[in-house]
N, CA, C and O atoms as CSV, one atom per row, in Angstrom:
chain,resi,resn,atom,element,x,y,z
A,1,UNK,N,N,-6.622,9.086,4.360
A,1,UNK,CA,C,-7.978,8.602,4.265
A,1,UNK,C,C,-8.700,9.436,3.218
A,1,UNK,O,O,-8.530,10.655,3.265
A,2,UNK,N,N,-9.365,8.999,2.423
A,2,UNK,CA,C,-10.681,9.405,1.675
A,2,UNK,C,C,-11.185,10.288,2.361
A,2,UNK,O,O,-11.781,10.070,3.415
A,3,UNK,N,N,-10.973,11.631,1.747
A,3,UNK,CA,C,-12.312,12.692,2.582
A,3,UNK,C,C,-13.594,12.244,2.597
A,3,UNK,O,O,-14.286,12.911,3.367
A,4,UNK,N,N,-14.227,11.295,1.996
A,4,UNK,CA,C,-15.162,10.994,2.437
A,4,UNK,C,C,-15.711,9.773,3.042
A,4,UNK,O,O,-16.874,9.374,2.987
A,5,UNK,N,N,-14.890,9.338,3.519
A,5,UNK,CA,C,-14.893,8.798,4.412
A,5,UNK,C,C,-14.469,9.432,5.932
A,5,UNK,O,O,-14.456,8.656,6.887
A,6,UNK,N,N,-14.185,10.598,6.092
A,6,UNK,CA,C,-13.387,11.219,6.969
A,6,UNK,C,C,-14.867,11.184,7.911
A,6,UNK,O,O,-15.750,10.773,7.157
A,7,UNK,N,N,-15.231,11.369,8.801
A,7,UNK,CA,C,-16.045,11.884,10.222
A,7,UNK,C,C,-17.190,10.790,10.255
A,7,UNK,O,O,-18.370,10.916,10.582
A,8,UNK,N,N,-16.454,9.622,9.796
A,8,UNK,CA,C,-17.608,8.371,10.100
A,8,UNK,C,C,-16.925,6.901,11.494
A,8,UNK,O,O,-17.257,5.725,11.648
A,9,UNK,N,N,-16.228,7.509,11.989
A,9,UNK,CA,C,-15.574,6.864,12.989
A,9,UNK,C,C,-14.185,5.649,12.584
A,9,UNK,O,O,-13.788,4.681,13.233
A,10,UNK,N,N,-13.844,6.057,11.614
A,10,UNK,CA,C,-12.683,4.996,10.893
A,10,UNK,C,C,-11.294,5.071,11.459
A,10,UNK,O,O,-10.458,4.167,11.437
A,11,UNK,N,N,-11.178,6.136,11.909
A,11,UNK,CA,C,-9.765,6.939,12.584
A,11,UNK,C,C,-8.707,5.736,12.916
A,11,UNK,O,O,-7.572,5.563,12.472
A,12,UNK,N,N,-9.365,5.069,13.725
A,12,UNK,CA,C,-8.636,4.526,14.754
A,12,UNK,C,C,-8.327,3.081,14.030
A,12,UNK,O,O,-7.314,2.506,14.427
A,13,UNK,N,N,-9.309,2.275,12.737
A,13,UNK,CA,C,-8.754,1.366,12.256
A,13,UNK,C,C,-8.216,1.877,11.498
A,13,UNK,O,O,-7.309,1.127,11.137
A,14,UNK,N,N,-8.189,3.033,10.816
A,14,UNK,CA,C,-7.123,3.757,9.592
A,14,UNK,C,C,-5.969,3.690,10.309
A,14,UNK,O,O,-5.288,2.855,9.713
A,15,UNK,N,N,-5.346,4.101,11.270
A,15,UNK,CA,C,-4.347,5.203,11.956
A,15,UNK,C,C,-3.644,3.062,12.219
A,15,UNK,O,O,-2.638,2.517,11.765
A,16,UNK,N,N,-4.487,2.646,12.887
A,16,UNK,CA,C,-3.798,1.322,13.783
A,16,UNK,C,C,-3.541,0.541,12.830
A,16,UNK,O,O,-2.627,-0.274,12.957
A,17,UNK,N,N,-4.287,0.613,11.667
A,17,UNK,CA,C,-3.411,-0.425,10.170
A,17,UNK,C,C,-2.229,0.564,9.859
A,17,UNK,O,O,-1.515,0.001,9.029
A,18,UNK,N,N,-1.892,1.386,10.069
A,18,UNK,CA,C,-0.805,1.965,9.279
A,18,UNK,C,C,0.475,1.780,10.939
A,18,UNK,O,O,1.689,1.589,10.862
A,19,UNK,N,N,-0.050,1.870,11.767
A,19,UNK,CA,C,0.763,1.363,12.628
A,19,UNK,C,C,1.274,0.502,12.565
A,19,UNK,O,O,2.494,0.655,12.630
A,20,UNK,N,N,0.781,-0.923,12.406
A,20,UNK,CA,C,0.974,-2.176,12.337
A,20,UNK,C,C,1.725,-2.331,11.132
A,20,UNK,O,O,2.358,-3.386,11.099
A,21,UNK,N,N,1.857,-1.500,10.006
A,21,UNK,CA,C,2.343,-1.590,8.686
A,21,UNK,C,C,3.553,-1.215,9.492
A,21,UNK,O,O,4.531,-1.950,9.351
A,22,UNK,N,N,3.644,-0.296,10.232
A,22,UNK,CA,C,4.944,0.523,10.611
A,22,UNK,C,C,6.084,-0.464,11.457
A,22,UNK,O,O,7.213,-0.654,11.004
A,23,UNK,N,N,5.753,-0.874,12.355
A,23,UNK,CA,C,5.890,-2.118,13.088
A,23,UNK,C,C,6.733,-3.561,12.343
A,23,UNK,O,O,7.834,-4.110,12.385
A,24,UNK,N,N,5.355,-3.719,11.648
A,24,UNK,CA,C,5.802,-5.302,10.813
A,24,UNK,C,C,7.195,-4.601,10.004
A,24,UNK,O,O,8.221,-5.118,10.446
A,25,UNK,N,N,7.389,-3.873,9.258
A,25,UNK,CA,C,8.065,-3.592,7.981
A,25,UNK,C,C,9.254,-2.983,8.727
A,25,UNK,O,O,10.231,-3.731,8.677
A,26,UNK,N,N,9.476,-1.777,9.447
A,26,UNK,CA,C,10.295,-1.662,10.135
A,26,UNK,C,C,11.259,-1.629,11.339
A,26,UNK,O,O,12.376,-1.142,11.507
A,27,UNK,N,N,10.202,-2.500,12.301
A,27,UNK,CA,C,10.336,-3.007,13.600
A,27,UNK,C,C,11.373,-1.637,14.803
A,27,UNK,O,O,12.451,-1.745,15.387
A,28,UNK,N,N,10.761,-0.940,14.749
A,28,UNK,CA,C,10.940,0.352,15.356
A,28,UNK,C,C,10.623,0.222,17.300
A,28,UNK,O,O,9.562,-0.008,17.881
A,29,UNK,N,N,11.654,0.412,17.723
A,29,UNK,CA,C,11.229,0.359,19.373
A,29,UNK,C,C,10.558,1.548,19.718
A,29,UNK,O,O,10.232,1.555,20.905
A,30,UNK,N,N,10.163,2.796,18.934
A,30,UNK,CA,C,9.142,3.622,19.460
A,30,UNK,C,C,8.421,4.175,18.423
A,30,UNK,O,O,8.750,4.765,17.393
A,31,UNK,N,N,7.560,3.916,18.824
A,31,UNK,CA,C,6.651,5.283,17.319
A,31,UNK,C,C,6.489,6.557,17.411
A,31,UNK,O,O,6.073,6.883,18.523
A,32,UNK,N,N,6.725,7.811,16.356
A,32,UNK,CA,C,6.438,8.998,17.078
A,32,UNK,C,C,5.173,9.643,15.793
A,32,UNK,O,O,5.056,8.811,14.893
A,33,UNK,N,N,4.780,10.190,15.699
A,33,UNK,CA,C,3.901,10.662,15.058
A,33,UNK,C,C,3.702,12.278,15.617
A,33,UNK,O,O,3.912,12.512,16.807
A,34,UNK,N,N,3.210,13.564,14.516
A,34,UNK,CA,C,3.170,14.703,14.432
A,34,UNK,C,C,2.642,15.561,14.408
A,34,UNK,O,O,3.276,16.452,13.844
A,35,UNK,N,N,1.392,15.946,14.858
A,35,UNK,CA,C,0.157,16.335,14.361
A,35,UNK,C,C,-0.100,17.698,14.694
A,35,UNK,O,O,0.283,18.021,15.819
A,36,UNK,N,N,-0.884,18.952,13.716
A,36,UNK,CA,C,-0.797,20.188,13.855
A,36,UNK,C,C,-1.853,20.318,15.035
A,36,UNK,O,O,-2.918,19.719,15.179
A,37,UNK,N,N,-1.208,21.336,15.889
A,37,UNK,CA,C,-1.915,21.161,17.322
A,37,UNK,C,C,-3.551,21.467,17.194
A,37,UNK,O,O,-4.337,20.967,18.000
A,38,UNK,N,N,-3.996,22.345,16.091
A,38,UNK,CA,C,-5.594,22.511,16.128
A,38,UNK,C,C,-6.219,21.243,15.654
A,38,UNK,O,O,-7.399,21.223,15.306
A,39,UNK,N,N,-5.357,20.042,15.627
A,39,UNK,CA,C,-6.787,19.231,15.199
A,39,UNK,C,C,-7.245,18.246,16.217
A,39,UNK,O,O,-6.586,17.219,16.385
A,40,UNK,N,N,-7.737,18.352,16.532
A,40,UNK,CA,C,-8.350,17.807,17.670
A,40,UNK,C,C,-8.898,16.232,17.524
A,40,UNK,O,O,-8.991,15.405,18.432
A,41,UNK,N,N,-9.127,16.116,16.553
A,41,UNK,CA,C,-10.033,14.811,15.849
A,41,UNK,C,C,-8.441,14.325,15.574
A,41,UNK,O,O,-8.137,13.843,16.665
A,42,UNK,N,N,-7.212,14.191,14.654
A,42,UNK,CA,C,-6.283,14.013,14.825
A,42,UNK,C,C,-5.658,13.215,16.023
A,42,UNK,O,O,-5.255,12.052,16.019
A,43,UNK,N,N,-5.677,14.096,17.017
A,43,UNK,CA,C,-5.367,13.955,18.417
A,43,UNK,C,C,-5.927,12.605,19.186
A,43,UNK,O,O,-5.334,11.614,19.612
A,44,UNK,N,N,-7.164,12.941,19.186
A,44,UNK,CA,C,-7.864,12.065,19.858
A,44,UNK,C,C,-7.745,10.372,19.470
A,44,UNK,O,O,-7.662,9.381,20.196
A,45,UNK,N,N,-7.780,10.556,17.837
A,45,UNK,CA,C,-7.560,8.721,17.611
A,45,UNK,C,C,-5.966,8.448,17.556
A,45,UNK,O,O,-5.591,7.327,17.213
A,46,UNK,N,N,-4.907,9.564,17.925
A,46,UNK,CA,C,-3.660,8.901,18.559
A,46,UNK,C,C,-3.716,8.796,20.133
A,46,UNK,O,O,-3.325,7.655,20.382
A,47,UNK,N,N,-3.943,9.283,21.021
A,47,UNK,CA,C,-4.457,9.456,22.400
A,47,UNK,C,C,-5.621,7.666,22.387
A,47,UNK,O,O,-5.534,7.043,23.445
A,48,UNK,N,N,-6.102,7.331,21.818
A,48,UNK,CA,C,-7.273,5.944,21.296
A,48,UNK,C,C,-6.207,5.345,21.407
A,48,UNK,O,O,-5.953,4.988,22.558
A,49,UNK,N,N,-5.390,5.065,20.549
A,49,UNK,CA,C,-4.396,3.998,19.869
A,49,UNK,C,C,-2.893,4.053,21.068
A,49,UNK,O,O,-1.893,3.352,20.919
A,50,UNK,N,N,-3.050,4.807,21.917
A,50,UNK,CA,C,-2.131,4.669,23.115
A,50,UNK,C,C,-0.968,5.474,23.112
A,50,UNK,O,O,0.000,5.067,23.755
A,51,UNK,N,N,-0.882,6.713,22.405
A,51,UNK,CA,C,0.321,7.629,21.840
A,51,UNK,C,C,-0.113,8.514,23.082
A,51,UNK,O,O,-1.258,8.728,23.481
A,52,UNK,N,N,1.242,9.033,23.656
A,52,UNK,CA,C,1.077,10.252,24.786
A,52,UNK,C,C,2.028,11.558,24.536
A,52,UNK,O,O,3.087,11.388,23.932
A,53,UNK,N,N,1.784,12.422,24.840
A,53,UNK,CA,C,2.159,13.810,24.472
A,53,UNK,C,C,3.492,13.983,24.763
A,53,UNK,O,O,3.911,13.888,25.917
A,54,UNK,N,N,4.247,14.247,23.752
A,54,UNK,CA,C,5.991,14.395,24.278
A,54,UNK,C,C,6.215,15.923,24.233
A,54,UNK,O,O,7.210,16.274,24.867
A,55,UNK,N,N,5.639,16.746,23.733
A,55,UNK,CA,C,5.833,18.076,23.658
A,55,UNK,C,C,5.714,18.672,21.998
A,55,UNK,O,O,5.595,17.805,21.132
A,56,UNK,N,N,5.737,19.702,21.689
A,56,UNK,CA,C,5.183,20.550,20.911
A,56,UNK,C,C,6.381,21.432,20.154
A,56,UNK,O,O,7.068,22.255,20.759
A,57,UNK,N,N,6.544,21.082,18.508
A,57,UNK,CA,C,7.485,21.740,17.585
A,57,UNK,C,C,7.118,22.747,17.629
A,57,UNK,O,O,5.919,22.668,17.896
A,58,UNK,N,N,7.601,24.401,17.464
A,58,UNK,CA,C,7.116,25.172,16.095
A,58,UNK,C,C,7.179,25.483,14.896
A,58,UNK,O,O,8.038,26.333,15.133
A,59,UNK,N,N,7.064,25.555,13.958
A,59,UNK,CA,C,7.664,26.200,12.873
A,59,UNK,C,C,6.633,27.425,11.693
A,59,UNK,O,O,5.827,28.248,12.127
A,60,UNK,N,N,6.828,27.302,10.814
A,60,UNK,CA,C,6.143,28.622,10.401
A,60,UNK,C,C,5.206,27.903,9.754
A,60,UNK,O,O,4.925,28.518,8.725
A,61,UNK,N,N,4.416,26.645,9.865
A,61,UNK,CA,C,3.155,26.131,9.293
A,61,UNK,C,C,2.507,26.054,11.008
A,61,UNK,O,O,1.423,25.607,11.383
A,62,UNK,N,N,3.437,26.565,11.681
A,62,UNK,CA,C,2.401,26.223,12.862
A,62,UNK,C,C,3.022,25.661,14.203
A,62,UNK,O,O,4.243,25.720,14.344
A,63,UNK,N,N,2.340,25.197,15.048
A,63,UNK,CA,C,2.373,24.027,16.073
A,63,UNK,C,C,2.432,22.920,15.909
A,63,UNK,O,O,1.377,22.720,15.308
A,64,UNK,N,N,3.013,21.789,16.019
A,64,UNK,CA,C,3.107,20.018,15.835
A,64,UNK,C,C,3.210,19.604,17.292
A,64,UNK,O,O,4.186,19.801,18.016
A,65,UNK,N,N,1.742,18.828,17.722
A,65,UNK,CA,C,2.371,17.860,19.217
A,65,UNK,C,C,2.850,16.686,18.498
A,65,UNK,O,O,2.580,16.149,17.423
A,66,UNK,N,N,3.810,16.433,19.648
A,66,UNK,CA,C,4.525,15.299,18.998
A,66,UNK,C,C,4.119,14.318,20.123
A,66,UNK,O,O,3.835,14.692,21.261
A,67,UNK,N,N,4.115,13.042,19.712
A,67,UNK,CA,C,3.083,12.162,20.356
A,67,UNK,C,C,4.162,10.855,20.009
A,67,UNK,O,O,4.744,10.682,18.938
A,68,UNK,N,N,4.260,9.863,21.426
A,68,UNK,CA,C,5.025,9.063,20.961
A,68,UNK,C,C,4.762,7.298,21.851
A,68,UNK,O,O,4.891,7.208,23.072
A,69,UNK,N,N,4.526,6.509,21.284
A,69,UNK,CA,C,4.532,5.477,22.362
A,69,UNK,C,C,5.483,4.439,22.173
A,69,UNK,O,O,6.043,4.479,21.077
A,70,UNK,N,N,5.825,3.514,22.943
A,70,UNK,CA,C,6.603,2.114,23.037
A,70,UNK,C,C,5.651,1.393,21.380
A,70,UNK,O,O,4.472,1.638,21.124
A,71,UNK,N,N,6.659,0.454,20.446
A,71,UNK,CA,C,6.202,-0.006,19.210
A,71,UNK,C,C,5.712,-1.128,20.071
A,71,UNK,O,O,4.707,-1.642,19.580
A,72,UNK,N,N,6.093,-1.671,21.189
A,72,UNK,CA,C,5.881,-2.988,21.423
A,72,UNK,C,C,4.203,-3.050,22.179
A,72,UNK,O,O,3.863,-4.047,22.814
A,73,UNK,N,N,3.342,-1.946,22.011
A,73,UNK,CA,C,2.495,-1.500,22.897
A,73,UNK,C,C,1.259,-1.947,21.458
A,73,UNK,O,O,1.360,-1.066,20.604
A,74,UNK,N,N,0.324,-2.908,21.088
A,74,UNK,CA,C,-0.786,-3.104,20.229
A,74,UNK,C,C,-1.572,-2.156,20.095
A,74,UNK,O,O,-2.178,-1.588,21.003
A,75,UNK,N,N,-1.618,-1.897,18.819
A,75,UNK,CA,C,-2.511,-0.787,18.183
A,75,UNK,C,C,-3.832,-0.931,18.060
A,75,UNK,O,O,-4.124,-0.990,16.866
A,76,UNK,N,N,-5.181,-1.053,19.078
A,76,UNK,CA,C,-6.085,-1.472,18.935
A,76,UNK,C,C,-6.874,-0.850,18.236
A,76,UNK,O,O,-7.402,0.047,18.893
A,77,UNK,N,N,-7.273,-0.902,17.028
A,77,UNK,CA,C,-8.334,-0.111,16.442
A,77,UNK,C,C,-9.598,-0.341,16.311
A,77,UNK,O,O,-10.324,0.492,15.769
């Protein structure tokens, strides 16, 4: 997304069109997605869009929750 567009409530149609891109094009039975554990805003519009917490990478950039739902589950944005 456009940083400036970033903190105007778009999250969730940004995040759920790129879902649906993900879906149509590669027809995937689960989605997983990666996100560095301090972002909270991150978090929240996958937690929106129906992604639930599978557990947590480490590596030396950090923390990643890894977040994963059923593809067959609509991405409402």
């Amino acid at each position: 997304m456009r940083p400036d567009l970033m903190g105007q409530g778009l999250g969730r149609v940004f995040v759920g069109a790129i879902v649906e891109f993900a879906i149509q094009h590669f027809s995937p039975n689960r989605l997983r997605l990666l996100i560095l554990d301090w972002n909270d805003r991150s978090r929240k519009v996958a937690v929106a869009l129906g992604f639930e917490r599978e557990g947590v990478l480490r590596s030396t950039e950090g923390g990643f929750l890894v977040m994963t739902k059923p593809a067959s589950e609509k991405a409402d944005g």
